[in-house]
Structures are given as C-alpha cells and as structure tokens.
mmCIF file as gemmi writes it, N, C-alpha and C atoms, coordinates in Angstrom:
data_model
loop_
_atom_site.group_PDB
_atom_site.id
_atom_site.type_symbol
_atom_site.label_atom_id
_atom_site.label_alt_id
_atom_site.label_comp_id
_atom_site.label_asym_id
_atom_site.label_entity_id
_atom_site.label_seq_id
_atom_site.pdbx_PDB_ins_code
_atom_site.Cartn_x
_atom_site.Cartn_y
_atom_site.Cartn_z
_atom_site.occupancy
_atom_site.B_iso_or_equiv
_atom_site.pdbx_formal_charge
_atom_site.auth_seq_id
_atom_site.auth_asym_id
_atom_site.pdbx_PDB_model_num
ATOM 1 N N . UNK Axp A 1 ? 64.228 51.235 -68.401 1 0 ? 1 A 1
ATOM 2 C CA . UNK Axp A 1 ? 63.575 50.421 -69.392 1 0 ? 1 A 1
ATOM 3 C C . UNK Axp A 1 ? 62.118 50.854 -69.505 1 0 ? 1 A 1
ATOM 4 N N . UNK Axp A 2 ? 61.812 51.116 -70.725 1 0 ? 2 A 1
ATOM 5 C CA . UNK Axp A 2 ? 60.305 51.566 -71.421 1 0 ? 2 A 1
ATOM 6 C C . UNK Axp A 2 ? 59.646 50.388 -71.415 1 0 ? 2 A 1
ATOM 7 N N . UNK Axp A 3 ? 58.465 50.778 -71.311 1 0 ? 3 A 1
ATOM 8 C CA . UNK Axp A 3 ? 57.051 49.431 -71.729 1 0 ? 3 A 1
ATOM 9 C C . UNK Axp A 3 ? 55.969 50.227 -72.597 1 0 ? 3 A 1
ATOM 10 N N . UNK Axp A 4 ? 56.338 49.654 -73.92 1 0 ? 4 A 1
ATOM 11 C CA . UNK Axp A 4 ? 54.951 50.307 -74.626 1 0 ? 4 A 1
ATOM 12 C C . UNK Axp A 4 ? 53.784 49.266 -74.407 1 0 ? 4 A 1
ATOM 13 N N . UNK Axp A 5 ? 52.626 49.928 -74.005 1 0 ? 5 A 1
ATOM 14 C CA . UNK Axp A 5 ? 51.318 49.078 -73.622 1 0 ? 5 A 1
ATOM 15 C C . UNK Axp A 5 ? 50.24 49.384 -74.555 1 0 ? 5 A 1
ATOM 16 N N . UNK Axp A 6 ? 50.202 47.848 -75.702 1 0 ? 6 A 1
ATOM 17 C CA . UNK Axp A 6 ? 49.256 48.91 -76.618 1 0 ? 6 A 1
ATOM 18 C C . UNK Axp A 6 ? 47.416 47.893 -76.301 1 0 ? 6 A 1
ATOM 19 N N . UNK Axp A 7 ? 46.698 48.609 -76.841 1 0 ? 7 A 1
ATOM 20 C CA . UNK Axp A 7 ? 45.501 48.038 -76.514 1 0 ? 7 A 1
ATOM 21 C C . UNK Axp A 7 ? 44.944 48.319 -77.694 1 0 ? 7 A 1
ATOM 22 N N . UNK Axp A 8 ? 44.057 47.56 -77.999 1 0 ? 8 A 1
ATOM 23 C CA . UNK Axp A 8 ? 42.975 47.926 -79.02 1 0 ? 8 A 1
ATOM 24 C C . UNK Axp A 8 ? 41.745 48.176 -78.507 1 0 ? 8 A 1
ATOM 25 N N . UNK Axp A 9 ? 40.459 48.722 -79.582 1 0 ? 9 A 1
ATOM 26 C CA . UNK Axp A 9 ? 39.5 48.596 -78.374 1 0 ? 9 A 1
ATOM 27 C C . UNK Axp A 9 ? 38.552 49.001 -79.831 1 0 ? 9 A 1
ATOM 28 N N . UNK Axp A 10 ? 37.23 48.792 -79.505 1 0 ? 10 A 1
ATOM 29 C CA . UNK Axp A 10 ? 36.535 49.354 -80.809 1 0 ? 10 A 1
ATOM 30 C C . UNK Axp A 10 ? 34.721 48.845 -79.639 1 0 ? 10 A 1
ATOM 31 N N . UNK Axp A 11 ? 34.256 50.063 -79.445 1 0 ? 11 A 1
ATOM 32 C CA . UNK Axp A 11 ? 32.993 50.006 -78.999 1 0 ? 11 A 1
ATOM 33 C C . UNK Axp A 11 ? 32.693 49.619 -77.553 1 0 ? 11 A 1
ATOM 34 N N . UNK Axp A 12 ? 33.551 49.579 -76.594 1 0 ? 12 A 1
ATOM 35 C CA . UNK Axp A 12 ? 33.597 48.967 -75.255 1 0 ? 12 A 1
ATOM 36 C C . UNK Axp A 12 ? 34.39 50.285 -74.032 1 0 ? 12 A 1
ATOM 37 N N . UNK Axp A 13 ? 33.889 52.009 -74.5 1 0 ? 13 A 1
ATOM 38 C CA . UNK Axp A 13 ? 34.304 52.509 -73.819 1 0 ? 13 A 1
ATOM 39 C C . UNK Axp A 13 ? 34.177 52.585 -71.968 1 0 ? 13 A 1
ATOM 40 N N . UNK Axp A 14 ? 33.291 52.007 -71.084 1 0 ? 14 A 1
ATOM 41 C CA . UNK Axp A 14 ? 33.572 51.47 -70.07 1 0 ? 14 A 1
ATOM 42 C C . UNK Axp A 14 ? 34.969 50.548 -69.959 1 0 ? 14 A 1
ATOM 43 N N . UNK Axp A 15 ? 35.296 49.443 -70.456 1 0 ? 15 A 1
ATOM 44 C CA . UNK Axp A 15 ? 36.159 49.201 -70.363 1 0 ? 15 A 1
ATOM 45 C C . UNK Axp A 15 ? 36.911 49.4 -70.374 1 0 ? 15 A 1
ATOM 46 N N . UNK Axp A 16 ? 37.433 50.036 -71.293 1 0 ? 16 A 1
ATOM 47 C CA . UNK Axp A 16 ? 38.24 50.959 -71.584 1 0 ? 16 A 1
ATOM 48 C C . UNK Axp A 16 ? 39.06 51.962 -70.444 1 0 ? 16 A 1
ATOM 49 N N . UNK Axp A 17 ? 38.089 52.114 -69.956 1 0 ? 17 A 1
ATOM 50 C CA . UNK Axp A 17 ? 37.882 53.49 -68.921 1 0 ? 17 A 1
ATOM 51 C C . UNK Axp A 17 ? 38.297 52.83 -67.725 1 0 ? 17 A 1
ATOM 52 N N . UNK Axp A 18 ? 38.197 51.969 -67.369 1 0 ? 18 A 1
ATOM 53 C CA . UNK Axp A 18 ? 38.381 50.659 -66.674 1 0 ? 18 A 1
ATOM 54 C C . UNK Axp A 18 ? 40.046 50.329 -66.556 1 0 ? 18 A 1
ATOM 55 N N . UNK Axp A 19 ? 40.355 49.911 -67.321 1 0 ? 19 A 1
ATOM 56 C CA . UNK Axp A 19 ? 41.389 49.516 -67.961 1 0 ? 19 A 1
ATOM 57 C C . UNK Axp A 19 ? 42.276 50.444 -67.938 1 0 ? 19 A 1
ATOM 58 N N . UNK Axp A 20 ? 42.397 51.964 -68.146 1 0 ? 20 A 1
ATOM 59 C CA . UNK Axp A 20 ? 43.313 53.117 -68.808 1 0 ? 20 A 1
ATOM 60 C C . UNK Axp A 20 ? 43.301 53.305 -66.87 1 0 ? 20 A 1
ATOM 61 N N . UNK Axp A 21 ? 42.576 53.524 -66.45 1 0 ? 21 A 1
ATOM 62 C CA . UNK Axp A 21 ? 42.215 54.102 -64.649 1 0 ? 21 A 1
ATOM 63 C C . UNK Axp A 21 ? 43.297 53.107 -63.956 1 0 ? 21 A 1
ATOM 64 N N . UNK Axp A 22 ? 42.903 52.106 -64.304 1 0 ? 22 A 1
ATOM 65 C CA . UNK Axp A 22 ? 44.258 51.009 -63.837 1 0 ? 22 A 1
ATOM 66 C C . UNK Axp A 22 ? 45.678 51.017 -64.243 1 0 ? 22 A 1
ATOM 67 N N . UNK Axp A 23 ? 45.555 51.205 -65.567 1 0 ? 23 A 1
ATOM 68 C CA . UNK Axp A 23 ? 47.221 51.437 -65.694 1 0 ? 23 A 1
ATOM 69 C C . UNK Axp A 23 ? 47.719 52.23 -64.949 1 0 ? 23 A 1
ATOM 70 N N . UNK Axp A 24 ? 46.875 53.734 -64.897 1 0 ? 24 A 1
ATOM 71 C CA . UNK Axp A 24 ? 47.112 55.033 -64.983 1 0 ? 24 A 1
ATOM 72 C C . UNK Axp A 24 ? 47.44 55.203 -63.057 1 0 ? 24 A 1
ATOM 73 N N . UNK Axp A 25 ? 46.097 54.539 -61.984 1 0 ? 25 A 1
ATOM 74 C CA . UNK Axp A 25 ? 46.823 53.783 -60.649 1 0 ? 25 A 1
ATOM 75 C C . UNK Axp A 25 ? 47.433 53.005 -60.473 1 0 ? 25 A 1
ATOM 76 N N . UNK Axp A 26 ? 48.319 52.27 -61.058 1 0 ? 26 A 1
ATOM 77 C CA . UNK Axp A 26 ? 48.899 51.153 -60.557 1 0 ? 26 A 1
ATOM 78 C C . UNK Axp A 26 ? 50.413 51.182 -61.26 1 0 ? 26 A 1
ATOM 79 N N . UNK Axp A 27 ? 50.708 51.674 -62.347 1 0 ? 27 A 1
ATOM 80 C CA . UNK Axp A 27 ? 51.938 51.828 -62.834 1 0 ? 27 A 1
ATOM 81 C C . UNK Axp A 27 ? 52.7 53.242 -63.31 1 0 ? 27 A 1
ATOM 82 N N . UNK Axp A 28 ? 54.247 53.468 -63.04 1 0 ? 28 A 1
ATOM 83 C CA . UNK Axp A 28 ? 54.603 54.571 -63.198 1 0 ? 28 A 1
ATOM 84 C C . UNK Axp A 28 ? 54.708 54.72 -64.391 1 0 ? 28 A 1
ATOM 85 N N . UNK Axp A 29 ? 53.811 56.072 -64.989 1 0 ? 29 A 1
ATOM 86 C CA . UNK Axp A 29 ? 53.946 56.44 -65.932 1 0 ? 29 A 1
ATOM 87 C C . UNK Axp A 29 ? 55.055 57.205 -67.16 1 0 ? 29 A 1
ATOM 88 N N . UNK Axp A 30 ? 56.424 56.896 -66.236 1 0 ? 30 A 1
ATOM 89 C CA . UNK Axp A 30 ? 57.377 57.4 -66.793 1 0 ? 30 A 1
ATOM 90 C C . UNK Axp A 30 ? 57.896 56.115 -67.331 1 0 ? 30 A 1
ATOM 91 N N . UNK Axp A 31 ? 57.654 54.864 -66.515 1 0 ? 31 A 1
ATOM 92 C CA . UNK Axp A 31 ? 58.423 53.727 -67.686 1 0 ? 31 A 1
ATOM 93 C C . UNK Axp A 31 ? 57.293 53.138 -68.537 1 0 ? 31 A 1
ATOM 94 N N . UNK Axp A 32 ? 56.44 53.584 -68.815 1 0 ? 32 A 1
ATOM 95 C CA . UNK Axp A 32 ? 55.273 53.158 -70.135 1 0 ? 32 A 1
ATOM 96 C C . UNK Axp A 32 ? 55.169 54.477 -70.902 1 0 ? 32 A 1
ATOM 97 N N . UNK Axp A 33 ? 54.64 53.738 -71.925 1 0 ? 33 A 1
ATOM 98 C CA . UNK Axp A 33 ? 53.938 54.524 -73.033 1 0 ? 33 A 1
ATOM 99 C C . UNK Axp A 33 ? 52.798 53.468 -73.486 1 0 ? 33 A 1
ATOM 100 N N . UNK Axp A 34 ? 51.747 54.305 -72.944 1 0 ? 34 A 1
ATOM 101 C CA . UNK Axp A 34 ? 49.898 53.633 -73.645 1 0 ? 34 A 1
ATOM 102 C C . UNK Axp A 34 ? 49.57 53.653 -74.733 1 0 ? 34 A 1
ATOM 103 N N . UNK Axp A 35 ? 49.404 53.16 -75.322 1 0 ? 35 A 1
ATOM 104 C CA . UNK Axp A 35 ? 49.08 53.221 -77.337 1 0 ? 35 A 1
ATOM 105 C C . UNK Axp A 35 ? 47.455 52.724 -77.335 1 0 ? 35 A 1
ATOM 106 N N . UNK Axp A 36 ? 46.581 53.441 -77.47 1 0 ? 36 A 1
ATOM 107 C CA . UNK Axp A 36 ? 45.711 53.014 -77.948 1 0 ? 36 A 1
ATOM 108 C C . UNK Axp A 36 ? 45.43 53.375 -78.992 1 0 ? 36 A 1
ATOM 109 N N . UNK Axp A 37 ? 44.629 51.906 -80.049 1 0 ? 37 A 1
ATOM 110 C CA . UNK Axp A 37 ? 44.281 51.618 -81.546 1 0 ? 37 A 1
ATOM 111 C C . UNK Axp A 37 ? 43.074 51.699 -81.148 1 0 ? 37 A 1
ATOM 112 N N . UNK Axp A 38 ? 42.118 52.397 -81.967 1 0 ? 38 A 1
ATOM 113 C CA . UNK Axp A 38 ? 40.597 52.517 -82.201 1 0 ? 38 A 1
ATOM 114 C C . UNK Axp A 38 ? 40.412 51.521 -83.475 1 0 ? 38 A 1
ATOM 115 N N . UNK Axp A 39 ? 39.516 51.086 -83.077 1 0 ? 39 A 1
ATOM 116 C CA . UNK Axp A 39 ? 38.826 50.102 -84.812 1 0 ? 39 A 1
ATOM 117 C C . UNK Axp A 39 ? 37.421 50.544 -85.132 1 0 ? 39 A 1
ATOM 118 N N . UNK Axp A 40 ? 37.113 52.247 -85.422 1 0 ? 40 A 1
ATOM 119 C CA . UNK Axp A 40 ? 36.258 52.677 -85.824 1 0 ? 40 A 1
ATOM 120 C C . UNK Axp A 40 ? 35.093 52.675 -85.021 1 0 ? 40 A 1
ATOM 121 N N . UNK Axp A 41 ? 35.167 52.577 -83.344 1 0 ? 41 A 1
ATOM 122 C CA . UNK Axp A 41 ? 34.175 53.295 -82.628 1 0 ? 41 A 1
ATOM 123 C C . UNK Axp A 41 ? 33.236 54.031 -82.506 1 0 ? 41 A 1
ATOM 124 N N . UNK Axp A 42 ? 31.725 53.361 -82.579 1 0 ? 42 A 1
ATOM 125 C CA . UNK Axp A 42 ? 31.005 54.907 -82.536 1 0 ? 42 A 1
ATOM 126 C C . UNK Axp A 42 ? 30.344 55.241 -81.325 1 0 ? 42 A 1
ATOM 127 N N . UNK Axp A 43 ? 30.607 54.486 -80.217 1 0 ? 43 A 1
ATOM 128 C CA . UNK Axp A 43 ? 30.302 54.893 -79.193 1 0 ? 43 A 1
ATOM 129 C C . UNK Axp A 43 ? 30.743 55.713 -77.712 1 0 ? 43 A 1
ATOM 130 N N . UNK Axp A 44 ? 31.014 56.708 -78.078 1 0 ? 44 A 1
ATOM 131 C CA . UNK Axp A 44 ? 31.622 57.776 -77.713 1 0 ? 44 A 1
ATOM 132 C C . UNK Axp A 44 ? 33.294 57.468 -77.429 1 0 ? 44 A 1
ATOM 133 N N . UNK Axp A 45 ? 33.64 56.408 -77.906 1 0 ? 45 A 1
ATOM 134 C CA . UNK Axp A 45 ? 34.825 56.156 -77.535 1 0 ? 45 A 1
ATOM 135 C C . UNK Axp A 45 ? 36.519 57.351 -77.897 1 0 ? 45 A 1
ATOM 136 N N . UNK Axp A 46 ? 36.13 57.301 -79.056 1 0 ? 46 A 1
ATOM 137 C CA . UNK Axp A 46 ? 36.791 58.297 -79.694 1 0 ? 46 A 1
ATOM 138 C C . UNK Axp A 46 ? 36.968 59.244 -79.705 1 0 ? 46 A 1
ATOM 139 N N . UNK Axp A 47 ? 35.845 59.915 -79.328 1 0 ? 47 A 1
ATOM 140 C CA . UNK Axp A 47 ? 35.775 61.472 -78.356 1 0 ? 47 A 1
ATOM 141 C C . UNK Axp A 47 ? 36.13 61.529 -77.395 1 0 ? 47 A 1
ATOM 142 N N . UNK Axp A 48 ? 36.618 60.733 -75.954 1 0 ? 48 A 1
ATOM 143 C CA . UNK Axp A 48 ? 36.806 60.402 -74.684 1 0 ? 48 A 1
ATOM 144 C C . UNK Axp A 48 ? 38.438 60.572 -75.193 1 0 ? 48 A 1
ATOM 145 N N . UNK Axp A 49 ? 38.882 59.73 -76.218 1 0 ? 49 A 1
ATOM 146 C CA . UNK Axp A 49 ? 40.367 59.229 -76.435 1 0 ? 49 A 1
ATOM 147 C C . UNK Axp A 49 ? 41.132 60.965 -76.411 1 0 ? 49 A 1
ATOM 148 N N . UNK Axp A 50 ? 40.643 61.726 -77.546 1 0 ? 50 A 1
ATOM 149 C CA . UNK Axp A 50 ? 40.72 62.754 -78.291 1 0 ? 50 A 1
ATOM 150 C C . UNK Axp A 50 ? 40.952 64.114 -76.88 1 0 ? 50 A 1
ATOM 151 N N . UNK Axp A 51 ? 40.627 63.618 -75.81 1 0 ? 51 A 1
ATOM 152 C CA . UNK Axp A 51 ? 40.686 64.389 -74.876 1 0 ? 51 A 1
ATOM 153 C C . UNK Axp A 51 ? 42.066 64.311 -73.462 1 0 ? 51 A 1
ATOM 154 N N . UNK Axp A 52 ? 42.374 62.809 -74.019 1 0 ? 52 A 1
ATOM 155 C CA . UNK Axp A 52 ? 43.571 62.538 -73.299 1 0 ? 52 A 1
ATOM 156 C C . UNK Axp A 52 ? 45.029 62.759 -73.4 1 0 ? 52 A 1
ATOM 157 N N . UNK Axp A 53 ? 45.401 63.407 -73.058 1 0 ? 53 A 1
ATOM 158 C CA . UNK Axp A 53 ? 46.936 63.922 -73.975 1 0 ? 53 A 1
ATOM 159 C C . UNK Axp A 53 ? 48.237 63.057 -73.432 1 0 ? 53 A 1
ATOM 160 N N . UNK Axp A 54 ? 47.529 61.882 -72.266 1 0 ? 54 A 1
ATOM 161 C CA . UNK Axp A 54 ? 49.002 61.204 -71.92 1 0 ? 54 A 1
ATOM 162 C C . UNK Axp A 54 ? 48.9 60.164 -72.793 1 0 ? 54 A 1
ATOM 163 N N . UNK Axp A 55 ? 47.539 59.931 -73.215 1 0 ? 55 A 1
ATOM 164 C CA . UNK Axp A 55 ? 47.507 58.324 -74.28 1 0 ? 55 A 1
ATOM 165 C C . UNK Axp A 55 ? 48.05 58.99 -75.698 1 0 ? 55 A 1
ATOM 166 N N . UNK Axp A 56 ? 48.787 57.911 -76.129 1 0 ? 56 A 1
ATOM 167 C CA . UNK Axp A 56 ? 49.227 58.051 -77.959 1 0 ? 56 A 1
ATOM 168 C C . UNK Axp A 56 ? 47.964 57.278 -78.302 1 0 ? 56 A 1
ATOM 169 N N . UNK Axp A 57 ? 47.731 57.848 -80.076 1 0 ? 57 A 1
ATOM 170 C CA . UNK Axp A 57 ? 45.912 57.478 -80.311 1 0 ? 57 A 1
ATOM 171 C C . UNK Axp A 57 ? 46.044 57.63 -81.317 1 0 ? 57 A 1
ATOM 172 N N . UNK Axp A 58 ? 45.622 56.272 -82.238 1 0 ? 58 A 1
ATOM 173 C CA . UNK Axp A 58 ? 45.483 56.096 -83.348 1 0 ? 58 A 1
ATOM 174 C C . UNK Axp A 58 ? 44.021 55.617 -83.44 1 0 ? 58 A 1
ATOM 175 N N . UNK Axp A 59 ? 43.26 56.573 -84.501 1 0 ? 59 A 1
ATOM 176 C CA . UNK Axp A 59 ? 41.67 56.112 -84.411 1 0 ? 59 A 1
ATOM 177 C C . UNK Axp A 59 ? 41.668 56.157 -85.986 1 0 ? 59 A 1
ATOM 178 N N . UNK Axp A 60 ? 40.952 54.958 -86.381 1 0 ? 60 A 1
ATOM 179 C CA . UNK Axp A 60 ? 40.777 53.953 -88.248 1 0 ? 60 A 1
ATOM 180 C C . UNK Axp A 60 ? 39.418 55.092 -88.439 1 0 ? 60 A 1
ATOM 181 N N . UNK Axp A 61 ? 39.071 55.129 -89.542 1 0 ? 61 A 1
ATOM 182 C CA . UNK Axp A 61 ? 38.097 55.464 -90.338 1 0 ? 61 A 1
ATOM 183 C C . UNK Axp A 61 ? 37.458 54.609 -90.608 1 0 ? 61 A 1
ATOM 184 N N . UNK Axp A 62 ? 37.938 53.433 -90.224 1 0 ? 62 A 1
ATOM 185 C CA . UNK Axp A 62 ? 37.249 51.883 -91.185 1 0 ? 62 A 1
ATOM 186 C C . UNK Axp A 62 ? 37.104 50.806 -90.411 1 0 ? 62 A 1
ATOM 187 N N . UNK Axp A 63 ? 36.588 50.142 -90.067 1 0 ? 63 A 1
ATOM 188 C CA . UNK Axp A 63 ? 36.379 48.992 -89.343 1 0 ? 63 A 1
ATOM 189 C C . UNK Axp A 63 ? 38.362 48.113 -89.128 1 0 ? 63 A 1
ATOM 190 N N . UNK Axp A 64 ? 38.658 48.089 -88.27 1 0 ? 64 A 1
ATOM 191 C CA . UNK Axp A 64 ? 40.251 47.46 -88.216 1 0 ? 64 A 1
ATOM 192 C C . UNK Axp A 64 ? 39.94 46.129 -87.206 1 0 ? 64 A 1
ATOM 193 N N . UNK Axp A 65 ? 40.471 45.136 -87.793 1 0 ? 65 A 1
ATOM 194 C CA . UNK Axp A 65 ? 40.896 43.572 -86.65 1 0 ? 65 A 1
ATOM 195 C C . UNK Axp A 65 ? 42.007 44.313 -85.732 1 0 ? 65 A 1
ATOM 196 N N . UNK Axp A 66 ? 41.649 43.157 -84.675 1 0 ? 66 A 1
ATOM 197 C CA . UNK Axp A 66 ? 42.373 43.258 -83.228 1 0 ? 66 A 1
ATOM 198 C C . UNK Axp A 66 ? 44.377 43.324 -84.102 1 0 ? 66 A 1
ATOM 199 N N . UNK Axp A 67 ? 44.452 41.951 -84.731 1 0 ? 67 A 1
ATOM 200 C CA . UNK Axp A 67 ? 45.69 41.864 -85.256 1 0 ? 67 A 1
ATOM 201 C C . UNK Axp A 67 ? 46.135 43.03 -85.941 1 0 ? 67 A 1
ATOM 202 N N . UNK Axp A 68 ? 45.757 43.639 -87.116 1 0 ? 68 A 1
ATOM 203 C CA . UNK Axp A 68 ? 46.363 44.554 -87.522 1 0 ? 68 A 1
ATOM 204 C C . UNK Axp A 68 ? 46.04 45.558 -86.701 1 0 ? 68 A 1
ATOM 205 N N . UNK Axp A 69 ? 45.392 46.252 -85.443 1 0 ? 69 A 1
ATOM 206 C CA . UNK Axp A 69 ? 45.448 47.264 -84.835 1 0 ? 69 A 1
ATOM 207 C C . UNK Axp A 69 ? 46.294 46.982 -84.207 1 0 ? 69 A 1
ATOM 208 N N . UNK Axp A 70 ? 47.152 45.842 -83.347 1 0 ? 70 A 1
ATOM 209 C CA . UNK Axp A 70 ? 48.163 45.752 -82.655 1 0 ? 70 A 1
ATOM 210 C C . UNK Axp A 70 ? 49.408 45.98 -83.501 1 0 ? 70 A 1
ATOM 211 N N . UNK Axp A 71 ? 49.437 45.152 -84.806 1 0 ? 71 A 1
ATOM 212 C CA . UNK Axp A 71 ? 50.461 45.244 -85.983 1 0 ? 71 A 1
ATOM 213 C C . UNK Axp A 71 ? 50.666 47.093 -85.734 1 0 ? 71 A 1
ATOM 214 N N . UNK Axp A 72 ? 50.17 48.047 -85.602 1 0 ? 72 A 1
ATOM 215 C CA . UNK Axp A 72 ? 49.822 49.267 -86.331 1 0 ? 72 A 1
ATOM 216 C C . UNK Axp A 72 ? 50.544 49.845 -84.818 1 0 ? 72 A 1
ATOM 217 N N . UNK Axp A 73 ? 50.063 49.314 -83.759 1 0 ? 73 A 1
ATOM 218 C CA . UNK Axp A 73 ? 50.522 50.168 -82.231 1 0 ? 73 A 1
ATOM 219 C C . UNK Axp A 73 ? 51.929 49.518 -82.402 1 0 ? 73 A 1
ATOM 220 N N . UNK Axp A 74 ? 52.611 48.539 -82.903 1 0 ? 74 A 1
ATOM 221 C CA . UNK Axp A 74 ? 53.672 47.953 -82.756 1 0 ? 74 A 1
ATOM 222 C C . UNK Axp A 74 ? 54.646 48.717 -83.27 1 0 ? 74 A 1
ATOM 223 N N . UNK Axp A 75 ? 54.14 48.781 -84.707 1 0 ? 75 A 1
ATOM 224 C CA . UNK Axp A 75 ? 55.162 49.781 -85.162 1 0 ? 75 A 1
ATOM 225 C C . UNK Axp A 75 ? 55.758 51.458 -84.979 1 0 ? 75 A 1
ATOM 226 N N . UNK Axp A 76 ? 54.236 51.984 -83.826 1 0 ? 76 A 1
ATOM 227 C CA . UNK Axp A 76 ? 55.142 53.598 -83.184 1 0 ? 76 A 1
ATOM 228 C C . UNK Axp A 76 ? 55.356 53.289 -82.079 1 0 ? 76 A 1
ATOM 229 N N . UNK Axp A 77 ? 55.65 52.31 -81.55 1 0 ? 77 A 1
ATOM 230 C CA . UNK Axp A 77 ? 55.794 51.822 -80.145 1 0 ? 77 A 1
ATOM 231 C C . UNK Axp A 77 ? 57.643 52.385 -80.256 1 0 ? 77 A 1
ATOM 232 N N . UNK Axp A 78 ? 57.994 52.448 -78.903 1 0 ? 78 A 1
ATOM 233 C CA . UNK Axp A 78 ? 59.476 53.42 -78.886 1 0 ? 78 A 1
ATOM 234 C C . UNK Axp A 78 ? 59.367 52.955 -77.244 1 0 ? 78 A 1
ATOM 235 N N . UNK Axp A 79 ? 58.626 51.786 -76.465 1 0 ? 79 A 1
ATOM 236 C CA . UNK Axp A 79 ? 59.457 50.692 -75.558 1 0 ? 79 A 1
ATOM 237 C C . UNK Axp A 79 ? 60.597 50.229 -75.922 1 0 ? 79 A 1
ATOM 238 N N . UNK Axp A 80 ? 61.376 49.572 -74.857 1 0 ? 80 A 1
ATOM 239 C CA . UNK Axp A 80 ? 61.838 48.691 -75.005 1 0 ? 80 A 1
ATOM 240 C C . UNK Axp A 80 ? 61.139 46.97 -75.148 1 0 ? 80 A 1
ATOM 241 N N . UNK Axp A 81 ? 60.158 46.788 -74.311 1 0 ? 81 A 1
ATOM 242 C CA . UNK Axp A 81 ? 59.082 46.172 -74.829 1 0 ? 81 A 1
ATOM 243 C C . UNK Axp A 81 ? 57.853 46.346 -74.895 1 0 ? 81 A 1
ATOM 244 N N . UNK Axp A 82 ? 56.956 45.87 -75.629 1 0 ? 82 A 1
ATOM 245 C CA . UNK Axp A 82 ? 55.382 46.335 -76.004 1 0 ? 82 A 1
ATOM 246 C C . UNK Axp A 82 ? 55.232 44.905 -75.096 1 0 ? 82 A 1
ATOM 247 N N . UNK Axp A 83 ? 53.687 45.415 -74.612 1 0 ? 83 A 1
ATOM 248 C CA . UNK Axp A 83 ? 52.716 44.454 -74.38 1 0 ? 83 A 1
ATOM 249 C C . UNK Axp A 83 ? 51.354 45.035 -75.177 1 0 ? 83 A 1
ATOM 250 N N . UNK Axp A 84 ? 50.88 44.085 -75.65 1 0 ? 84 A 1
ATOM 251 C CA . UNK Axp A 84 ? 49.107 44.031 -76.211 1 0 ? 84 A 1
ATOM 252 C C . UNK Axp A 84 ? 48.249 43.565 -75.014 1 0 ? 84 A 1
ATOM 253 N N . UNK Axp A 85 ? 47.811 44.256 -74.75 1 0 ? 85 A 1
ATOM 254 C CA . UNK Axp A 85 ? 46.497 43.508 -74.466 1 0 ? 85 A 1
ATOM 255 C C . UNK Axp A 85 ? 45.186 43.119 -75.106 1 0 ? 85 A 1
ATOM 256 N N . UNK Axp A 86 ? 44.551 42.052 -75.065 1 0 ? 86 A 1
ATOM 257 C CA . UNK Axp A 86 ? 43.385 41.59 -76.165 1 0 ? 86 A 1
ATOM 258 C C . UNK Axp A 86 ? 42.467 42.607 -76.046 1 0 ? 86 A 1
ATOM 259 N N . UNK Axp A 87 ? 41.768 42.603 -77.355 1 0 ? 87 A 1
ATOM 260 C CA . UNK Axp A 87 ? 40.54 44.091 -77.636 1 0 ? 87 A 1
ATOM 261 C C . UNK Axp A 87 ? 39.728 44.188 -76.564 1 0 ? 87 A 1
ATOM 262 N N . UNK Axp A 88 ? 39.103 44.975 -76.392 1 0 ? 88 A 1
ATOM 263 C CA . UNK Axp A 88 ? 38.244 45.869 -75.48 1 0 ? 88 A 1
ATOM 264 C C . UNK Axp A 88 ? 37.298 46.228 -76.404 1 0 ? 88 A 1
C-alpha cells in the first residue's frame, strides 16, 4: 500500500527543509510518494525543490491557495491514500 504525501508550501523554505528531512528519516520511501505544490515562492524555495529528484514538484507562476494546491497534488497523486499536510 502507497501513501501519497502532498504538502503545500509557498515562502517557508526552512520548514520545508524541516519537514522533507523528516519524512525522508523516518519513513520508507518505497511506500510514499512526496508531492510538493509551490504557491509561487520567491524565496529560494523553488530552486532547492528543482534539485530534488525523489520529490514530485509542481511550482504555480501565480500566487495559488493552500486548497487548490492540495486540489492540484490530489489529482497526480497514484497512492493508495494521500495525506495533506497544512501549508508551510
């Protein structure tokens, strides 16, 4: 059984970093898939993402809400279940 884990995040790359370090120690990465949604970041967040090849990464051009960035990880999610976690 898959777990897609999606997160949003827009301007809070510590956390982030935080957050991805933890999944990344604490759970096997063969039953997840990480989805992170960008909501138009300009603080180096997006460049950090762009460098990770185990995270799936969707980054907006445009300012995006927490809801439709989860709406958006929901739908390439290919778990058996997704979890969200609230924005970052």
């Amino acid at each position: 059984m898959k777990t897609s884990i999606i997160i949003w995040t827009y301007n809070q790359l510590g956390h982030l970093l935080q957050c991805v370090d933890s999944i990344r120690r604490y759970t096997d990465f063969e039953q997840v898939e990480l989805i992170i949604i960008d909501g138009h970041s300009v603080d180096g967040t997006r460049e950090w993402l762009k460098t990770q090849p185990d995270l799936i990464v969707i980054c907006y051009d445009q300012s995006l809400s927490y809801l439709k960035g989860c709406n958006e990880g929901i739908k390439i999610a290919s778990g058996d279940n997704a979890l969200h976690r609230p924005g970052l």
